[in-house]
C-alpha positions in Angstrom: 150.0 118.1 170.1 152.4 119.8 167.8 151.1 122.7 165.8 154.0 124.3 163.7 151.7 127.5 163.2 154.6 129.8 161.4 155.0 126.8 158.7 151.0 126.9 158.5 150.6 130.9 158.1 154.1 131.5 156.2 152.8 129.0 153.0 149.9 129.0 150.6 150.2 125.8 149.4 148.4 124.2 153.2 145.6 122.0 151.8 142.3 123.6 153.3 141.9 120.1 155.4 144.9 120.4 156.6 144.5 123.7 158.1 140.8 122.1 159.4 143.1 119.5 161.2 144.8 121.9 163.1 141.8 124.0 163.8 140.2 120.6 165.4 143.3 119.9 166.9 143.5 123.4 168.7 140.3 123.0 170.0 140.1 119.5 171.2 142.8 120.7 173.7 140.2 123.5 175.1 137.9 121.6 176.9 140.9 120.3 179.7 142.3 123.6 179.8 138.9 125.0 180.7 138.3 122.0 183.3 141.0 122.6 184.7 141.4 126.4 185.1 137.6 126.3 186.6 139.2 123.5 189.0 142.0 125.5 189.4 139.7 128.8 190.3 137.1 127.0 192.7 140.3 125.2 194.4 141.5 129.5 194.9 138.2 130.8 196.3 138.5 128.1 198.7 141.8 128.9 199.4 141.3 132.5 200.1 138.0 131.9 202.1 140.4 129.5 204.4 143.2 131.6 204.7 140.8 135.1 205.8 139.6 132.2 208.4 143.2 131.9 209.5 144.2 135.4 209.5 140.8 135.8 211.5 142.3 133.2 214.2 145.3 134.5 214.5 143.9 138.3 215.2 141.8 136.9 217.6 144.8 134.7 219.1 146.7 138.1 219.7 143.5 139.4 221.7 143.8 136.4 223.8 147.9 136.4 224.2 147.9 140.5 225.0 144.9 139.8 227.9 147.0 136.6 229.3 149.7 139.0 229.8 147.6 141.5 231.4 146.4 138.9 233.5 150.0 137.9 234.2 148.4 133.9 233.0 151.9 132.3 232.0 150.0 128.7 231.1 147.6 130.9 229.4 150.1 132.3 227.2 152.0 129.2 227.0 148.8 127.9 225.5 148.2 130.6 223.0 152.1 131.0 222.0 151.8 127.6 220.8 148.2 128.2 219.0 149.3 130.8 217.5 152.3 129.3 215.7 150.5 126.4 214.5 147.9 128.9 213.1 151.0 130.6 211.6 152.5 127.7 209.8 148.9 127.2 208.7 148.5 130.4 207.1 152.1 130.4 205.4 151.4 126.9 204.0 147.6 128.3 202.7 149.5 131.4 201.3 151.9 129.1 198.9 149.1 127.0 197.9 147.6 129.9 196.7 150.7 131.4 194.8 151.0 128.3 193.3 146.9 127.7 192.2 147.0 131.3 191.1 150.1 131.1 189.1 148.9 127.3 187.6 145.2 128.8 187.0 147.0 132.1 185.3 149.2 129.7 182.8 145.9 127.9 182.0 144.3 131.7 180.9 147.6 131.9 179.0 147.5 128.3 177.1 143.7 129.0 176.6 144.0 132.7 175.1 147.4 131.8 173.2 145.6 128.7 171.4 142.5 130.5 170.7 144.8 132.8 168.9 146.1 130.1 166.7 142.7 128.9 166.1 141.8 132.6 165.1 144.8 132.9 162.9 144.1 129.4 161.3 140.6 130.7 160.4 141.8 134.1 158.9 144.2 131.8 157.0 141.3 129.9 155.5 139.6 132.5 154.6 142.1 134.3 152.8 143.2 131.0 151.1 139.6 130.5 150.1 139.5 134.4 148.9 142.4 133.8 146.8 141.2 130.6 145.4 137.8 132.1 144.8 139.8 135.1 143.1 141.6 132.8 141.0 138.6 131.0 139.9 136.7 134.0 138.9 139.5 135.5 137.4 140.3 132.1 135.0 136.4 132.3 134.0 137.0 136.2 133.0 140.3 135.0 131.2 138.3 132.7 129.4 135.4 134.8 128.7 137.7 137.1 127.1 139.5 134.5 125.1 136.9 133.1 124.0 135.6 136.3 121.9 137.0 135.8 118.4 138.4 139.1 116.6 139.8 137.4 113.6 137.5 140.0 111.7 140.2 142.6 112.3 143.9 143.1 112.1 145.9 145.7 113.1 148.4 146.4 110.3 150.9 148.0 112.2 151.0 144.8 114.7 153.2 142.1 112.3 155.6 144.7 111.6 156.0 145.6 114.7 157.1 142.2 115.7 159.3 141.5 112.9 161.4 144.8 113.7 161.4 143.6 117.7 162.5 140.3 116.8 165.5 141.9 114.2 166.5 145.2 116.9 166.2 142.3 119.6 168.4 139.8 117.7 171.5 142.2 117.4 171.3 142.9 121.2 174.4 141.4 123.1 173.6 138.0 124.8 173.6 139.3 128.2 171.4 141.4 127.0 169.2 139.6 125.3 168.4 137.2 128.1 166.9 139.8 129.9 163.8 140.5 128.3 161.8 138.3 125.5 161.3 140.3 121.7 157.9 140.1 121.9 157.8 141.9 125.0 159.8 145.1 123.2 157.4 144.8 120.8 154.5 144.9 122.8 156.2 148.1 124.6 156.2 149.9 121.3 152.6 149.0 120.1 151.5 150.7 123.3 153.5 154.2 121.5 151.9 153.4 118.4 148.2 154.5 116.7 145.9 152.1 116.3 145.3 150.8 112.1 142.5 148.0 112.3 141.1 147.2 108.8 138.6 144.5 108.4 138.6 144.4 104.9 141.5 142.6 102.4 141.2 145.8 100.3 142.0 147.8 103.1 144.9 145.7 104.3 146.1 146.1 101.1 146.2 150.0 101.2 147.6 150.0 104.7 150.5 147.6 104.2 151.5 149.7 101.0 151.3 153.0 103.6 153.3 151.2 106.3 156.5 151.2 104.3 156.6 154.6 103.1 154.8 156.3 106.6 155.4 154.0 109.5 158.8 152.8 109.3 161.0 154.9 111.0 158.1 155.6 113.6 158.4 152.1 114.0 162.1 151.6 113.9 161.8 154.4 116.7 159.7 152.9 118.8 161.3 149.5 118.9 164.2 151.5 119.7 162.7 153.5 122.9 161.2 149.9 123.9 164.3 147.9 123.9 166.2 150.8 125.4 163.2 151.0 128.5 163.1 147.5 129.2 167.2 147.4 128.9 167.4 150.2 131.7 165.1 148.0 134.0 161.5 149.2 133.6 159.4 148.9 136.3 156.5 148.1 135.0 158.5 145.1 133.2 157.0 142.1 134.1 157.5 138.2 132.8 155.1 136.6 134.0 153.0 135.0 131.0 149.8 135.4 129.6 147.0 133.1 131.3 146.3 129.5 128.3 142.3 130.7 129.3 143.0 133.9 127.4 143.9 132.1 124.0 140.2 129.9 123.4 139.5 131.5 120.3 140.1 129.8 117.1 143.3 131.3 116.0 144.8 131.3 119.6 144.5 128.3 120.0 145.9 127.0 116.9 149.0 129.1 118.2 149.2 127.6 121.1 148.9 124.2 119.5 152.1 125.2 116.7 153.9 125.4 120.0 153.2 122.2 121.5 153.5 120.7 118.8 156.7 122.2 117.1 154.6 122.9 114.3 154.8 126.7 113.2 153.2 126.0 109.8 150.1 124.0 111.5 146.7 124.7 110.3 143.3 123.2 111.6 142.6 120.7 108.4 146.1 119.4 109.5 145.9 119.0 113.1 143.2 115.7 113.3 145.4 113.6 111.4 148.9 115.0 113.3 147.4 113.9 116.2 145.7 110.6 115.5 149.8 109.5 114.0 150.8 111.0 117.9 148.0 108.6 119.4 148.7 105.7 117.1 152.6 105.9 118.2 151.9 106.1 121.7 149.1 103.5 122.0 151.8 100.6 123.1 152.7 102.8 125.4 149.6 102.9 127.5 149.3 99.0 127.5 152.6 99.0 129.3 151.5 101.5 131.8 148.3 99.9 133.4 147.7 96.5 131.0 148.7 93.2 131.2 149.3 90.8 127.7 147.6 87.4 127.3 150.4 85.8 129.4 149.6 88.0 132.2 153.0 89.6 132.5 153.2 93.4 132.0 154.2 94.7 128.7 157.9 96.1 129.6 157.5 100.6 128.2 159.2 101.0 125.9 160.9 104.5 125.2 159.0 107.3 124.0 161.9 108.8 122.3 160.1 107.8 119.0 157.8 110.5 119.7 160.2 112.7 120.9 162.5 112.2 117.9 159.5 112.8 115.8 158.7 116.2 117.4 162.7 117.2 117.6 162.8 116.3 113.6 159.7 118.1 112.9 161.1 121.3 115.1 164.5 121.0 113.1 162.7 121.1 109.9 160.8 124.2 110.6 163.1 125.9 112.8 165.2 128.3 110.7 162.0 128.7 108.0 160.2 129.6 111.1 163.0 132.0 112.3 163.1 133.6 108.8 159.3 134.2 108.7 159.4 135.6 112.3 162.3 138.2 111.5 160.8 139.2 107.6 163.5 137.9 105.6 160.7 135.5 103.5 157.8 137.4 104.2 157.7 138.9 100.6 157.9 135.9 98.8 155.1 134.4 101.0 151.7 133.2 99.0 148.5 135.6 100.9 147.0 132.5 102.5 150.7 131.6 104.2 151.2 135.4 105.2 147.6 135.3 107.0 148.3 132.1 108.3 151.4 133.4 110.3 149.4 136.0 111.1 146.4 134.1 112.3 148.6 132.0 114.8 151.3 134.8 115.8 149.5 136.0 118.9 148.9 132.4 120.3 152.2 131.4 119.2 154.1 134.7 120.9 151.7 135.0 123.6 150.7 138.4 123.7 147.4 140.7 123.2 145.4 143.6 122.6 143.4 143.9 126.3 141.3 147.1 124.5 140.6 144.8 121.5 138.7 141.8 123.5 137.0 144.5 126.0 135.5 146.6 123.5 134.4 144.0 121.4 132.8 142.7 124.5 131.6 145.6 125.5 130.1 145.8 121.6 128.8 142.4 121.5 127.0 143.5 125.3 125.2 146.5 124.2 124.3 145.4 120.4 123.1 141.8 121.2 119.3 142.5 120.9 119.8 144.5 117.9 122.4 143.2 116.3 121.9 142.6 112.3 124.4 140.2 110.4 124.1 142.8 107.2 125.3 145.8 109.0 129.1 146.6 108.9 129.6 145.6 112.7 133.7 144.8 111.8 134.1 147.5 110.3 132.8 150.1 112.8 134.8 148.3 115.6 138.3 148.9 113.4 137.3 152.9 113.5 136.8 152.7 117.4 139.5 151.0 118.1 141.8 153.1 116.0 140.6 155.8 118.1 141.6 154.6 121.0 145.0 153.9 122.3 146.4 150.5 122.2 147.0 147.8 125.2 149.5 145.4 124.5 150.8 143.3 127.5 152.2 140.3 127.6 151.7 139.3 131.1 149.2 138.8 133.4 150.0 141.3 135.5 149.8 143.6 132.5 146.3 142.1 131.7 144.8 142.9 134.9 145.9 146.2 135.0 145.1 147.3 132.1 141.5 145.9 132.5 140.9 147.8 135.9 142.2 150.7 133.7 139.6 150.5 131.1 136.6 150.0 133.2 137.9 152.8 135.6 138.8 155.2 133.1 137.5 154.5 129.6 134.6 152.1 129.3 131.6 154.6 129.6 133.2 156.4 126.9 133.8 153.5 124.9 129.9 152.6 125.6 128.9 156.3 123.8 131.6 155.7 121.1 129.3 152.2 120.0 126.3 153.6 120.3 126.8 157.1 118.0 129.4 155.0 115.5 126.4 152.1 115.4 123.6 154.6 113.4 127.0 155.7 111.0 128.3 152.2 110.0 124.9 150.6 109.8 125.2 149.8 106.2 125.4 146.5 104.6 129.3 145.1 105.0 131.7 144.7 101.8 132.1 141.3 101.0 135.7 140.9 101.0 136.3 139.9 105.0 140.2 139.3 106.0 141.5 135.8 104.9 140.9 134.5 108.6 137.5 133.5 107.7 138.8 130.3 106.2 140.9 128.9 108.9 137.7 129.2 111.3 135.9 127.5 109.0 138.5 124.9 109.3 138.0 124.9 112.9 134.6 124.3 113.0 135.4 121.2 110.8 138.5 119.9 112.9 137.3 120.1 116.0 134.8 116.9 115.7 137.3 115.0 113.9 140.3 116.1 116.7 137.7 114.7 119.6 137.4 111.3 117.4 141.1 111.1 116.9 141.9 111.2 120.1 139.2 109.4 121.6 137.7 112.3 123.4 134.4 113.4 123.7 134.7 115.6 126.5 137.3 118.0 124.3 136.5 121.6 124.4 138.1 124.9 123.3 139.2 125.2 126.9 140.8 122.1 127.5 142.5 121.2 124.1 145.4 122.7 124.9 146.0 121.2 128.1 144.8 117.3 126.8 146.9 117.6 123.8 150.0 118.5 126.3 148.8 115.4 128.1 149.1 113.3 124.7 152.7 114.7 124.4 154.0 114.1 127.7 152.1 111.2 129.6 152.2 108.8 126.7 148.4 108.0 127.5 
């Protein structure tokens, strides 16, 4: 048996049966060990009981052979002479046998203790493995209970331009340079320096984005600066690692994260049915030559999927330097309202990057007002005053995410609890009736999602997985 235990601790990517294996393994060769060392031990008190019975004979020998010679016997001592070196040889050849029973019965205590070892280390291998995948699990189902809460009732105004400064500051960097650190990240950096403006109202966007020009700009400018100059000098806290898909369930994520796969800034939901019943259509030869035979009973020979692909790559073409334009401001101005907060509706899913004190404290919201929560009250727009009371958390990683959640609950959350409850008696009033655009694309949602599970002949489709199955669509031609 051949147990390569430093391959087995050093990687966590041993199946849990494998490490099982080698736990059964281990101790399958216990039982022979223990046989044998309790062979080896009985075989050793034997030993010593017949060599004290030898050292007895030959004390009692040198009685006899020292009153022979007083007696002046010579056959006597002849006699006992001779006795006495066969008991000798005797005793020399017990003495070995012992040596070697004690040294064999001593490796056994060794091969015993060293592979109960392994067997230990195996087990606190398992269990660690079984930690981290119980870790992972729970944290995916807190990455989706976060993504999953919808704040498309708010906007903060300072956020898109933000972003389109990054993007320009970020686009005039040297190559070397640039390669180092992603725009969005920069502009996350500088969010984190910069107050809070949530409206939830299209008159007060209005009044904000007039503001922003005249009082924000060079603050911003600033603090793109500072960012791009932090992350340049090798921040520590810098980290690439992306954003969790679970974390991006609502309705406008998701439509982000679909604009991606697909190559699609412009997407909206009342699009995306029929975009992906064409993507089914085109690929449905291609699943009869994977696993289905023709009348004649010879496999259909795949064809290539370049079709597809060419599709996509003209589609991405098409939109690419629009799409650039849009992302740095140069067309923003001459963008209709609906296109504007369509950009805006899919920019966090497309550039994969959050608010963390957004979703948690309209969690924590949703938490304490959900027995007495009334749909006339102005519950978006007392959310936009907390949170422009509180100090932004923009990451765009998931180390960031998880950091700055142990933050909030460690630091913040109880106050954030007292903040809701006294701002809940001062906004209860009946909410204006001009919500932020937004409202229509998740109405479009709710209608595309039925018709996206019939186009692709999917009934199982969730928010969760329609990411994933549409990347499926794309890439496995099924």
């Amino acid at each position: 048996m051949n147990i390569d235990l430093e391959q087995i601790l050093v990687s966590d990517s041993v199946p849990d049966g494998t490490l099982q294996s080698a736990v059964n393994l281990l101790e399958e060769s216990l039982p022979p060990c223990r046989r044998d060392l309790a062979y080896a031990l009985a075989n050793i008190r034997r030993l010593e009981q017949k060599y004290k019975q030898a050292c007895d004979e030959i004390l009692r020998q040198d009685q006899s052979l020292k009153l022979a010679k007083s007696q002046n016997n010579l056959d006597e001592v002849q006699i006992i002479v001779g006795d006495r070196l066969n008991q000798s040889q005797t005793t020399t050849k017990l003495k070995q046998e012992y040596e070697d029973l004690t040294t064999k019965a001593q490796n056994l205590k060794d091969k015993i203790s060293e592979t109960e070892q392994q067997i230990h280390k195996i087990q606190i291998k398992r269990k660690s493995l079984k930690t981290k995948t119980q870790n992972a699990q729970r944290r995916k189902y807190y990455y989706m209970a976060l993504g999953v809460i919808d704040s498309t009732f708010l906007i903060n105004v300072v956020e898109y331009p933000v972003v389109q400064e990054a993007i320009l500051q970020h686009s005039q960097l040297s190559v070397d340079v640039r390669i180092k650190f992603k725009p969005i990240e920069v502009a996350a950096f500088a969010l984190n320096r910069l107050p809070n403006m949530y409206v939830s109202t299209m008159d007060a966007y209005h009044q904000q984005m007039q503001l922003i020009p005249m009082e924000m700009k060079l603050r911003i400018s600033d603090a793109v600066k500072r960012s791009s100059h932090s992350l340049r000098m090798g921040d520590p806290l810098h980290d690439s690692t992306p954003l969790p898909d679970e974390l991006f369930c609502e309705p406008a994520g998701l439509l982000g994260c679909l604009c991606l796969a697909l190559n699609r800034p412009n997407l909206r939901w009342r699009d995306v049915p029929i975009l992906l019943l064409r993507l089914n259509e085109q690929r449905s030869p291609l699943s009869n030559s994977i696993s289905q035979k023709t009348e004649t009973g010879n496999y259909v020979r795949k064809s290539q999927i370049s079709n597809v692909q060419m599709y996509l790559q003209r589609s991405k073409l098409r939109n690419h330097n629009n799409y650039e334009d849009q992302k740095s401001g140069k067309n923003s101005n001459n963008l209709k309202i609906e296109d504007k907060f369509l950009e805006l509706y899919t920019l966090r899913g497309e550039l994969k990057y959050v608010n963390v004190i957004e979703k948690l404290v309209i969690g924590q919201a949703l938490a304490m007002m959900i027995d007495i929560y009334d749909q006339t009250s102005n519950y978006s727009e007392m959310l936009a005053h907390i949170l422009n009371k509180l100090t932004p958390m923009y990451t765009t990683s998931e180390r960031g995410l998880n950091q700055l959640c142990k933050h909030f609950f460690e630091n913040q959350a109880k106050n954030v609890d007292a903040q809701i409850s006294k701002s809940y008696a001062q906004f209860h009033t009946p909410r204006k009736s001009d919500p932020l655009y937004f409202q229509q694309f998740n109405n479009e949602y709710k209608a595309a999602m039925p018709e996206i599970a019939n186009s692709i002949n999917r009934q199982d489709l969730t928010p969760e997985n329609l990411v994933s199955v549409v990347r499926q669509i794309l890439t496995s031609g099924t």
